[in-house]
N, C-alpha and C positions, 0 to 999 in steps of 0.2 A: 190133211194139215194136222199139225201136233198139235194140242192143248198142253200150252208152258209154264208150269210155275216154278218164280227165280227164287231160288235158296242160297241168303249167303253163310248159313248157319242152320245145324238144329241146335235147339237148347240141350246143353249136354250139363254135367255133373261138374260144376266149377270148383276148383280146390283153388286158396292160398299158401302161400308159402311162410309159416308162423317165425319164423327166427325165434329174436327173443319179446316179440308184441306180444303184449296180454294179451289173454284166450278170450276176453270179451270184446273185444276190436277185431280181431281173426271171425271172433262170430258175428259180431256188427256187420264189416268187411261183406263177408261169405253170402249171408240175406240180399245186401245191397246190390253187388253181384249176379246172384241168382237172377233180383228181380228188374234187372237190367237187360238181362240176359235173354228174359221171358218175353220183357215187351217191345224190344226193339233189334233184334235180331236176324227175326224171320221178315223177310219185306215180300208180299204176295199180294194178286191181283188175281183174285178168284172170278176167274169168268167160264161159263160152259153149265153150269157148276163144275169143277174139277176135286176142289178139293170137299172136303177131305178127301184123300187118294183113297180107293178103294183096296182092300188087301188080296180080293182076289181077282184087280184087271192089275196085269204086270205094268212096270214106266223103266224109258229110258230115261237113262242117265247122263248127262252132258257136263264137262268140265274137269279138268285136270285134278281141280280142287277136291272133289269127289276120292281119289285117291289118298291126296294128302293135305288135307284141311289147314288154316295156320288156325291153331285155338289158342293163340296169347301170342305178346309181343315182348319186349324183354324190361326190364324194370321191373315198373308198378303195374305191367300189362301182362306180366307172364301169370302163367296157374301150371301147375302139375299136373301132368300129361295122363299118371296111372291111373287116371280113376276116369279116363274119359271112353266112350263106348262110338266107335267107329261110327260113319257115316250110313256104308253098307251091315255094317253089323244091327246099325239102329232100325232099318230096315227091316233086316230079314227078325227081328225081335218086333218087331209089326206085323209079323205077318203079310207085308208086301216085297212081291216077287220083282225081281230087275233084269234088265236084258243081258245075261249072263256075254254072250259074245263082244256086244258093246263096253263093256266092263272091263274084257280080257285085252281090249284093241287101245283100253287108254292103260293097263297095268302095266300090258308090255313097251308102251311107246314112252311111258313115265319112265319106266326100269333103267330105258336104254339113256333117254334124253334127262336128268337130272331133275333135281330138286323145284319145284314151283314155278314151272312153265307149261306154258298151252299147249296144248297137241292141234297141229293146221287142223281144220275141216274137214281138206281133202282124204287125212287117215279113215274118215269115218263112213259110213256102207247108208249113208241113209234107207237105199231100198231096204234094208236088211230093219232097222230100226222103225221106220214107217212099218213095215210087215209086224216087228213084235208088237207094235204100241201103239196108239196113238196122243196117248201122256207121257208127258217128259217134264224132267226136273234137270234146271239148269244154274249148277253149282260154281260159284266165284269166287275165289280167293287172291287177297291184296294183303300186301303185309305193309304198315308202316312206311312212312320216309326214310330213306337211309342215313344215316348217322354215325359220327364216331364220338369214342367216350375219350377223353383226355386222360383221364388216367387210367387205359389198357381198353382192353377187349371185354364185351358180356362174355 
């Protein structure tokens, strides 16, 4: 059986976008942010003990979002993408190893099939995933309601 904890986020490096807002609102802003960011983000149900992951037993990885995260939404919800450090990149800057195979079966099924959809189940080898692991980390991403702007397009 897998031991699962749901990630719908890690806390990553939040940037605004300053226009013409005073620099002390941008920093007000940025803190507020961060510590929002910190304490309601991660939703985990530590049982087994699992976490903290250990960096040297490997975890699979489950969910499309894993590939391509949404980290902002448009307005007052967007942040600046440059300064944000990858899922798998946050990872392996831990020191914890992923199921390299597992990874390859949602990049490429992502690649094919478009923008922020699921990949079926059935794409996935569990034998193959139970054999690397038996920790997993199962990644969710939802973007907003949809909406249109009246005057034009974000």
């Amino acid at each position: 059986m897998l031991s699962v904890a749901l990630l719908l986020s890690l806390p990553l490096p939040a940037s605004a976008s300053t226009g013409n807002i005073n620099a002390n609102v941008v920093a007000d802003s940025l803190a507020v942010a961060k510590q929002v960011e910190a304490e309601g983000i991660v939703l985990l149900k530590n049982e087994g003990p699992v976490l903290p992951l250990a960096a040297e037993k490997g975890i699979n990885v489950f969910g499309s979002a894993s590939i391509d995260p949404y980290y902002g939404s448009s307005g007052s919800g967007s942040i600046k993408s440059d300064t944000l450090i990858g899922f798998y990149d946050g990872l392996r800057l831990a020191g914890i190893s992923y199921n390299e195979a597992l990874y390859n079966t949602y990049q490429s099924w992502y690649g094919k099939n478009g923008k922020h959809k699921e990949m079926p189940v059935e794409n996935i080898d569990f034998t193959q995933a139970c054999a690397y692991s038996d920790t997993a980390v199962l990644m969710i991403g939802r973007a907003g309601i949809p909406h249109t702007f009246p005057y034009g397009s974000s």
